[in-house]
VEXDREN-2710 file (C-alpha; in Angstrom, 1 decimal):
% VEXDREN-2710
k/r/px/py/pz
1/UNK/-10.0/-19.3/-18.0
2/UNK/-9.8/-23.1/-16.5
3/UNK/-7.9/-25.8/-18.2
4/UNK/-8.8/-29.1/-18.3
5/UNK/-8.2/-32.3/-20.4
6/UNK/-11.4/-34.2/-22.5
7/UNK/-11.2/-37.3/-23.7
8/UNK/-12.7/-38.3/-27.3
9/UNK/-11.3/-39.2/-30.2
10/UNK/-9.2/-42.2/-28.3
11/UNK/-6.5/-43.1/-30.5
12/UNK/-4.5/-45.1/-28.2
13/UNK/-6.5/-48.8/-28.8
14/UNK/-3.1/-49.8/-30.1
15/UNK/-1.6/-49.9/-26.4
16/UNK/-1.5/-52.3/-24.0
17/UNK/-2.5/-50.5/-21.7
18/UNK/-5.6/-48.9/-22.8
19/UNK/-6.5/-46.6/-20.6
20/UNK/-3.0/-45.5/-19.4
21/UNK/-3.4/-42.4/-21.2
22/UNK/-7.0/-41.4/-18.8
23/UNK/-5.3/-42.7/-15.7
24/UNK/-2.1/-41.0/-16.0
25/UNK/-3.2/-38.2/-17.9
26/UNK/-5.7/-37.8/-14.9
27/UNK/-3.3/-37.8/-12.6
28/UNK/-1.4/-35.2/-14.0
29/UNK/-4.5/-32.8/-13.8
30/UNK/-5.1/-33.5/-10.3
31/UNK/-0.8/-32.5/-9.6
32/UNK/-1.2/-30.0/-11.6
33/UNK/-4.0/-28.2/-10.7
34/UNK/-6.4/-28.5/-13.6
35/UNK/-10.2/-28.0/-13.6
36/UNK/-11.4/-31.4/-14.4
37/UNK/-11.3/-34.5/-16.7
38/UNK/-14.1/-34.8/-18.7
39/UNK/-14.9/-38.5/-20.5
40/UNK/-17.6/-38.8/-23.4
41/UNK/-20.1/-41.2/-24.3
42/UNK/-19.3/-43.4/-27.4
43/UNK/-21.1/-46.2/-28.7
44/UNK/-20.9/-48.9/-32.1
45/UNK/-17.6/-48.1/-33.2
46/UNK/-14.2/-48.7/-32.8
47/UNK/-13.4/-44.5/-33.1
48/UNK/-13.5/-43.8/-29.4
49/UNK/-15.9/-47.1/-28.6
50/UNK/-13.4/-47.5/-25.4
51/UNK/-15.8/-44.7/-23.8
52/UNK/-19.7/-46.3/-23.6
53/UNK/-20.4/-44.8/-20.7
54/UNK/-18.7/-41.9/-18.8
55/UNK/-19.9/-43.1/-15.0
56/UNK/-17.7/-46.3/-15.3
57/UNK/-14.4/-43.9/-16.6
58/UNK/-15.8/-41.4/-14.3
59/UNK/-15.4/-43.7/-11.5
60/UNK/-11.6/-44.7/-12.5
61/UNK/-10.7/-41.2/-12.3
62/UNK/-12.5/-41.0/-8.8
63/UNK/-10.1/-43.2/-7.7
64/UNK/-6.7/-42.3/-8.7
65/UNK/-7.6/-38.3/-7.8
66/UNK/-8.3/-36.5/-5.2
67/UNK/-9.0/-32.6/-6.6
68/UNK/-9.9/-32.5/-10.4
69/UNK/-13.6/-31.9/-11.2
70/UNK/-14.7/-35.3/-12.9
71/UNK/-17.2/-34.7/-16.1
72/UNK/-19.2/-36.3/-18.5
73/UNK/-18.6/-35.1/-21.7
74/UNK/-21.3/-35.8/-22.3
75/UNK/-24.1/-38.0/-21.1
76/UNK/-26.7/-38.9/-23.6
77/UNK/-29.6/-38.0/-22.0
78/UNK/-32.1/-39.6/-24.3
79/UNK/-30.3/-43.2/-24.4
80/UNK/-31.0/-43.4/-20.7
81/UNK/-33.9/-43.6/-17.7
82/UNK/-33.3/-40.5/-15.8
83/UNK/-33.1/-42.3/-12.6
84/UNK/-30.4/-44.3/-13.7
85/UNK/-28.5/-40.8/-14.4
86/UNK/-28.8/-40.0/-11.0
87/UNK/-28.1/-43.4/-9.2
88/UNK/-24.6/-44.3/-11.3
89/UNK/-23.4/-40.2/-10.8
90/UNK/-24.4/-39.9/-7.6
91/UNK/-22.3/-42.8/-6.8
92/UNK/-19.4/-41.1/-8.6
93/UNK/-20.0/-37.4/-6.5
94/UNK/-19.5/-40.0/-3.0
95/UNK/-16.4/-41.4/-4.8
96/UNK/-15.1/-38.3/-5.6
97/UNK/-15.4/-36.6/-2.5
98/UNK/-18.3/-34.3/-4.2
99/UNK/-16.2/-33.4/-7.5
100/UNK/-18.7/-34.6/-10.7
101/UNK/-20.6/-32.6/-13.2
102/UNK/-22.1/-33.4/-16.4
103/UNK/-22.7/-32.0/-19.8
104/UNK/-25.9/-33.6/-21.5
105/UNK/-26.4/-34.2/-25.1
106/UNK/-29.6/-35.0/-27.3
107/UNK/-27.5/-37.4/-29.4
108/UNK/-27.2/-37.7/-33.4
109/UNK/-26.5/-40.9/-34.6
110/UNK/-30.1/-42.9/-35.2
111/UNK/-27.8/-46.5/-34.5
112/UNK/-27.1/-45.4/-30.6
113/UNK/-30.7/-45.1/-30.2
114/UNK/-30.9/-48.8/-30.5
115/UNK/-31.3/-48.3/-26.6
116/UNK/-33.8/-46.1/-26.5
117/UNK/-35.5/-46.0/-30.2
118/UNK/-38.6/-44.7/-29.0
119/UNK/-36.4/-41.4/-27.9
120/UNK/-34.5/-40.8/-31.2
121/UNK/-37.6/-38.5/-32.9
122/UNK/-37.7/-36.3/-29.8
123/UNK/-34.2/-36.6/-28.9
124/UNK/-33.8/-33.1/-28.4
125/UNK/-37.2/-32.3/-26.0
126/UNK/-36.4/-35.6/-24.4
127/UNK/-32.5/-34.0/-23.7
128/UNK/-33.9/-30.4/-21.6
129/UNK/-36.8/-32.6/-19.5
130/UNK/-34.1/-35.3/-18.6
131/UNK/-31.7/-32.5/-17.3
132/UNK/-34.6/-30.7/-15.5
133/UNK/-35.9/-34.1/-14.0
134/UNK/-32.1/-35.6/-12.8
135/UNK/-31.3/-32.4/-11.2
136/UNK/-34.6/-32.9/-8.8
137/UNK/-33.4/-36.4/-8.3
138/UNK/-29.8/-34.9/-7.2
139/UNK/-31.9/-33.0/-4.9
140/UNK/-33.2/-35.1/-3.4
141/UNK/-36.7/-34.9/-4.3
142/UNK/-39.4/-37.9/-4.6
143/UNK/-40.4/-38.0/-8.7
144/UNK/-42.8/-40.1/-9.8
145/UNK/-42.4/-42.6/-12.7
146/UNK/-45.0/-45.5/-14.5
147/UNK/-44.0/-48.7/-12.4
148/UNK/-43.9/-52.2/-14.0
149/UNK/-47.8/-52.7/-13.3
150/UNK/-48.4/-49.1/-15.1
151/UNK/-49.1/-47.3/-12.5
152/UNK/-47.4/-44.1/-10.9
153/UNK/-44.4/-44.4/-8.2
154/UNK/-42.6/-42.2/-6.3
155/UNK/-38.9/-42.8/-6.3
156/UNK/-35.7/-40.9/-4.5
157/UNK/-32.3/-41.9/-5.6
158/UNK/-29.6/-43.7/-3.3
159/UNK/-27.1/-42.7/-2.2
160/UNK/-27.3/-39.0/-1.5
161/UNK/-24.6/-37.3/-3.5
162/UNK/-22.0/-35.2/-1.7
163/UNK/-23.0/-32.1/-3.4
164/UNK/-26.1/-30.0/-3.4
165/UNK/-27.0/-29.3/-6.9
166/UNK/-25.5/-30.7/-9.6
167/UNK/-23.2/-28.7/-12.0
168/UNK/-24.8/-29.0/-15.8
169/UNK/-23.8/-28.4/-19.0
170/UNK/-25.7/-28.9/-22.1
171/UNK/-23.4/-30.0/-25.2
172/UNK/-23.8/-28.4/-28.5
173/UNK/-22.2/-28.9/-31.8
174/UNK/-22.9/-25.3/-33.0
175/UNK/-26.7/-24.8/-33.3
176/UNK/-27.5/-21.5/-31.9
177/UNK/-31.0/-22.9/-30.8
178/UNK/-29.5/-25.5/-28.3
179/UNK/-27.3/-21.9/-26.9
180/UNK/-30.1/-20.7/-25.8
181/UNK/-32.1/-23.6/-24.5
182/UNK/-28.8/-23.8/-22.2
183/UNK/-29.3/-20.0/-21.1
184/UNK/-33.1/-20.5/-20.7
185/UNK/-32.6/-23.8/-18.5
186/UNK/-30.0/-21.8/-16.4
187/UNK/-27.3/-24.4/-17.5
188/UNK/-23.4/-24.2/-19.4
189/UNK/-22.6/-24.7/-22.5
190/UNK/-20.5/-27.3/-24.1
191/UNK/-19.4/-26.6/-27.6
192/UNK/-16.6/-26.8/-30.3
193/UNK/-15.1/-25.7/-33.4
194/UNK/-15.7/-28.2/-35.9
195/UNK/-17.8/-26.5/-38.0
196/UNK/-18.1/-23.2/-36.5
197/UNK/-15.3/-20.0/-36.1
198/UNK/-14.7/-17.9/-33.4
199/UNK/-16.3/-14.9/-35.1
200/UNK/-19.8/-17.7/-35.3
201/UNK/-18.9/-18.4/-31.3
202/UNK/-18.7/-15.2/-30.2
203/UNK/-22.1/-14.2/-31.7
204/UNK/-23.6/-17.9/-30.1
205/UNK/-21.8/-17.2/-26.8
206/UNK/-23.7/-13.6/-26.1
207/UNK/-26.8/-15.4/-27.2
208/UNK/-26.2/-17.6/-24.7
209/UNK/-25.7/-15.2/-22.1
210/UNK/-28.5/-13.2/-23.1
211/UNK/-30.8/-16.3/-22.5
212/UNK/-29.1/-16.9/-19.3
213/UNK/-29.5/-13.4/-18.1
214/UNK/-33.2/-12.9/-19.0
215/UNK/-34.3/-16.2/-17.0
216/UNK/-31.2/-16.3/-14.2
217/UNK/-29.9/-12.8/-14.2
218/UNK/-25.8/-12.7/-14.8
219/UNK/-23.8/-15.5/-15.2
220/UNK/-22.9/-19.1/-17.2
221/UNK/-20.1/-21.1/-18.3
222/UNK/-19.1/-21.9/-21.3
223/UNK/-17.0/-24.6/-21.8
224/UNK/-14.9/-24.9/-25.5
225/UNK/-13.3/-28.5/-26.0
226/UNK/-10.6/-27.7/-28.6
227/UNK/-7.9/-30.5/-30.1
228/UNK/-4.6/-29.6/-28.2
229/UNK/-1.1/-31.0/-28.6
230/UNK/1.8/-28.7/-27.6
231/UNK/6.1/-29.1/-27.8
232/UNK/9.3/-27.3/-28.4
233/UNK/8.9/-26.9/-32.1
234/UNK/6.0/-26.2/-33.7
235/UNK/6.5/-27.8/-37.2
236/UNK/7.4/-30.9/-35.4
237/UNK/4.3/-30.3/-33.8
238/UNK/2.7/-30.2/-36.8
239/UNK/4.2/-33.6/-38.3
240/UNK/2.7/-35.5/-35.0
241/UNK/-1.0/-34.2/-35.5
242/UNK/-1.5/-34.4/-38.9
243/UNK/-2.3/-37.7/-39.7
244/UNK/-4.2/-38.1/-36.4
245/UNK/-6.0/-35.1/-36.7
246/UNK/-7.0/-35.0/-40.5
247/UNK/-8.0/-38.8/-39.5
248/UNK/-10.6/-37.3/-37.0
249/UNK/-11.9/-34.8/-40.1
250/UNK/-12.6/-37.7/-42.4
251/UNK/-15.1/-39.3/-39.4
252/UNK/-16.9/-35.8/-39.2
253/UNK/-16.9/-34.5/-43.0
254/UNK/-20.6/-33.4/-42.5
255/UNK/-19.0/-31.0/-40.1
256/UNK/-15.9/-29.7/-42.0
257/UNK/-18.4/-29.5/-45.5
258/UNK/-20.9/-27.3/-43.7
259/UNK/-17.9/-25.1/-42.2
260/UNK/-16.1/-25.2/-45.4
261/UNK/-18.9/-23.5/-48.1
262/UNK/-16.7/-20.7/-48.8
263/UNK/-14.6/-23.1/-51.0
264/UNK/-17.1/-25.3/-52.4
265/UNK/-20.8/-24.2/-51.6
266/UNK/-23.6/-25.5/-51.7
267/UNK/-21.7/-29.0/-51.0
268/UNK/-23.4/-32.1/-49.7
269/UNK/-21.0/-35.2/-48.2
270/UNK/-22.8/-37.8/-49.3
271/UNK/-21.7/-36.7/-53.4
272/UNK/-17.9/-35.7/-52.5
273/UNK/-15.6/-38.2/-54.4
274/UNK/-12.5/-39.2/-52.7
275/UNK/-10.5/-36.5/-54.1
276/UNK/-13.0/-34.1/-52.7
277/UNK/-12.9/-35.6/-49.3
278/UNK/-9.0/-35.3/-49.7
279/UNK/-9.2/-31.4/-50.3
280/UNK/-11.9/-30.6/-47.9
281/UNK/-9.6/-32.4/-45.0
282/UNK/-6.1/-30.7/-46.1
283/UNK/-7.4/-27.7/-46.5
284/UNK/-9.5/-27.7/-43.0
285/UNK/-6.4/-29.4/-41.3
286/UNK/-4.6/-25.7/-42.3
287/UNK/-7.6/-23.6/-40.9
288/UNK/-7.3/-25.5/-37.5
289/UNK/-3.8/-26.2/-37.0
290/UNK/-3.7/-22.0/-37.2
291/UNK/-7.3/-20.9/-35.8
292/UNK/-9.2/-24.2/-34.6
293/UNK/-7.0/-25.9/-32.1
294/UNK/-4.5/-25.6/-29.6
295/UNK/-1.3/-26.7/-31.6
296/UNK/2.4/-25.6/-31.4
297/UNK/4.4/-24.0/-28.9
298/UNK/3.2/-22.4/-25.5
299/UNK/4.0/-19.0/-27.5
300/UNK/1.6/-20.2/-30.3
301/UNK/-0.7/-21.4/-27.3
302/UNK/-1.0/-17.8/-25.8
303/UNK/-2.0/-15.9/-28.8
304/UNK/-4.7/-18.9/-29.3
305/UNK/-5.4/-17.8/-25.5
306/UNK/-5.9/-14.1/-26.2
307/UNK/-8.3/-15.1/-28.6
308/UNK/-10.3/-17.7/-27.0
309/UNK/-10.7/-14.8/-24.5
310/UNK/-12.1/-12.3/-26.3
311/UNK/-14.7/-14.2/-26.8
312/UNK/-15.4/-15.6/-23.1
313/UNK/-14.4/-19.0/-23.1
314/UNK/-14.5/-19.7/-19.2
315/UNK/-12.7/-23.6/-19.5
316/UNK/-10.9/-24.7/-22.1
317/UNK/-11.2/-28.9/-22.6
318/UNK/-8.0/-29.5/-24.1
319/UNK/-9.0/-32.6/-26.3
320/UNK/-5.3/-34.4/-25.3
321/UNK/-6.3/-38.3/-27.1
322/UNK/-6.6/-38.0/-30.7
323/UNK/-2.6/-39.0/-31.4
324/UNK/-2.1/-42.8/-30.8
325/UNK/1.5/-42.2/-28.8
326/UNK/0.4/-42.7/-25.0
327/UNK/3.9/-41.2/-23.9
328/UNK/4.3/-38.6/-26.7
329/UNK/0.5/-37.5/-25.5
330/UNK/1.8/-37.1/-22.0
331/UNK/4.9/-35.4/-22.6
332/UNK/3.6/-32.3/-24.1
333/UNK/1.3/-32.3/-20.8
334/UNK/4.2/-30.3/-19.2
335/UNK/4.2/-27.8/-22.3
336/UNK/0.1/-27.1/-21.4
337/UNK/1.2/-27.0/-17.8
338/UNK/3.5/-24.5/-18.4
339/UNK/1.1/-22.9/-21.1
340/UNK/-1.8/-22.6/-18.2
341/UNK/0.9/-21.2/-15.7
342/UNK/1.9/-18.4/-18.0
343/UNK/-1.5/-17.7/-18.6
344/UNK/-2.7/-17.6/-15.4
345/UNK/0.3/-15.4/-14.4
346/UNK/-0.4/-12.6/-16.6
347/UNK/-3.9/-12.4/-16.8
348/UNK/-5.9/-11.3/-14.1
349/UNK/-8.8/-13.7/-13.6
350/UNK/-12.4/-13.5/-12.5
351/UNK/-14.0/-15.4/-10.5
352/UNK/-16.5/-17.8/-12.0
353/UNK/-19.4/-19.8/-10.8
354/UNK/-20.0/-23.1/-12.1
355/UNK/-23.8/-23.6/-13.1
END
């Protein structure tokens, strides 16, 4: 299993600094010998609106590193002209010395398709023939396009990029359909708890690699970005993420409804009363702090390893900037360092191939 950090939530706009915790936090991963940094795409709103576009964050990393993989996590694939994937990443692969990779997403929220609104119906089509058609521009290959007069024109994308094919992920926020679209394009997976359990994941995950199998033969990657924030003592711990972390709940209580129907089923968001909301957030804040996150001590972190295992996690995307204390955030980077070195030393690791 790989380690790296992911960037999301971003509750450090109170710094001056804003983007101290990416730089530094990159930084770290590249001493440290972590997988990659992965940077989202945000758009419209102050929760995590410092990211609107992962090439440009991308980039930043590029320059300050010289070893960690550089993601996006993710790309919106239908918000964008596939040549203009290409051009701005390919850049970032010559910065980098050859080092990017991106996970795609169809997108959700109908406001971010105020840049492509003729995209938002189809979002989802428009998501697996955007990955098919950037990875023959990273190729190198001439695809033609309707020019400004209407007619069709054959472009290539400059410059090259450093690496031959393009590592892809497809993002998913639990659907077992967009599992297997990954395995059947021959791509990774991108996924997280909020709103689904391991025992769900597991069952997704050999879907997955069913798919990938049938059209690729063996292989896949399957990447799980999970909340992480690790220290001495884990009910200290606990006191840091709490507010921060039930805070992140609140903005996805579609999510944490459809996970929680076991307590009140049949629920729907839009009726839940403030008291409601209040529950639903406690009581998922317990289930994750335990089962759905990477919280406590490296001890608590290994069992959380064992299980992640089981069900073939390949990197883990420690989500790392959900708490708003840049230099609290960084600290406990030496307790997932010493987390991944533990791991690493007692588990025998296979070797895997990045799609």
């Amino acid at each position: 299993m790989d380690f790296s950090l992911f960037y999301f939530a971003n509750g450090n706009t109170a710094d001056e600094q804003p983007y101290r915790l990416l730089l530094d936090g990159a930084r770290f991963a590249d001493e440290h010998g972590f997988a990659a940094v992965w940077t989202p795409e945000r758009h419209f709103h102050e929760f995590g609106g410092q990211y609107p576009n992962p090439a440009v964050t991308g980039a930043a990393v590029a320059a300050v590193t010289s070893r960690v993989g550089i993601r996006a996590g993710s790309v919106v694939g239908p918000l964008h002209h596939p040549v203009r994937i290409a051009e701005e990443w390919s850049v970032v692969d010559g910065l980098s010395g050859g080092r990017v990779g991106l996970s795609f997403a169809s997108g959700w929220h109908a406001v971010d398709f105020v840049l492509r609104p003729e995209n938002y119906a189809g979002r989802r089509d428009v998501v697996r023939d955007t990955i098919k058609t950037v990875k023959r521009l990273w190729r190198g290959e001439t695809v033609e396009f309707p020019d400004g007069t209407g007619a069709q024109a054959g472009v290539r994308v400059f410059p090259s990029p450093v690496q031959a094919d393009l590592p892809v992920w497809l993002t998913s926020a639990g659907s077992p359909e967009t599992f297997r679209a990954a395995g059947e394009l021959g791509v990774g997976v991108l996924t997280h708890l909020l709103g689904q359990d391991l025992d769900d994941l597991a069952k997704k995950i050999a879907e997955y690699r069913r798919a990938y199998a049938e059209h690729h033969g063996s292989g896949g990657h399957v990447a799980l970005m999970l909340h992480t924030f690790l220290g001495d003592d884990r009910e200290k711990v606990r006191e840091i993420v709490h507010d921060p972390f039930c805070a992140y709940l609140r903005s996805s209580i579609g999510l944490i409804a459809r996970a929680s129907g076991d307590i009140m089923p049949d629920v729907k968001p839009e009726d839940l009363d403030p008291e409601d909301v209040e529950f639903l957030v406690e009581h998922s804040f317990d289930r994750y702090f335990d089962t759905g996150g990477l919280f406590g001590t490296v001890d608590d972190g290994m069992r959380m390893l064992d299980r992640l295992s089981a069900v073939g996690i390949d990197d883990l995307a420690c989500l790392i900037d959900f708490v708003s204390d840049t230099d609290a955030v960084l600290g406990g980077l030496d307790h997932l360092a010493a987390l991944r070195d533990r791991w690493k030393s007692t588990v025998l690791q296979p070797q895997k191939t990045l799609p």
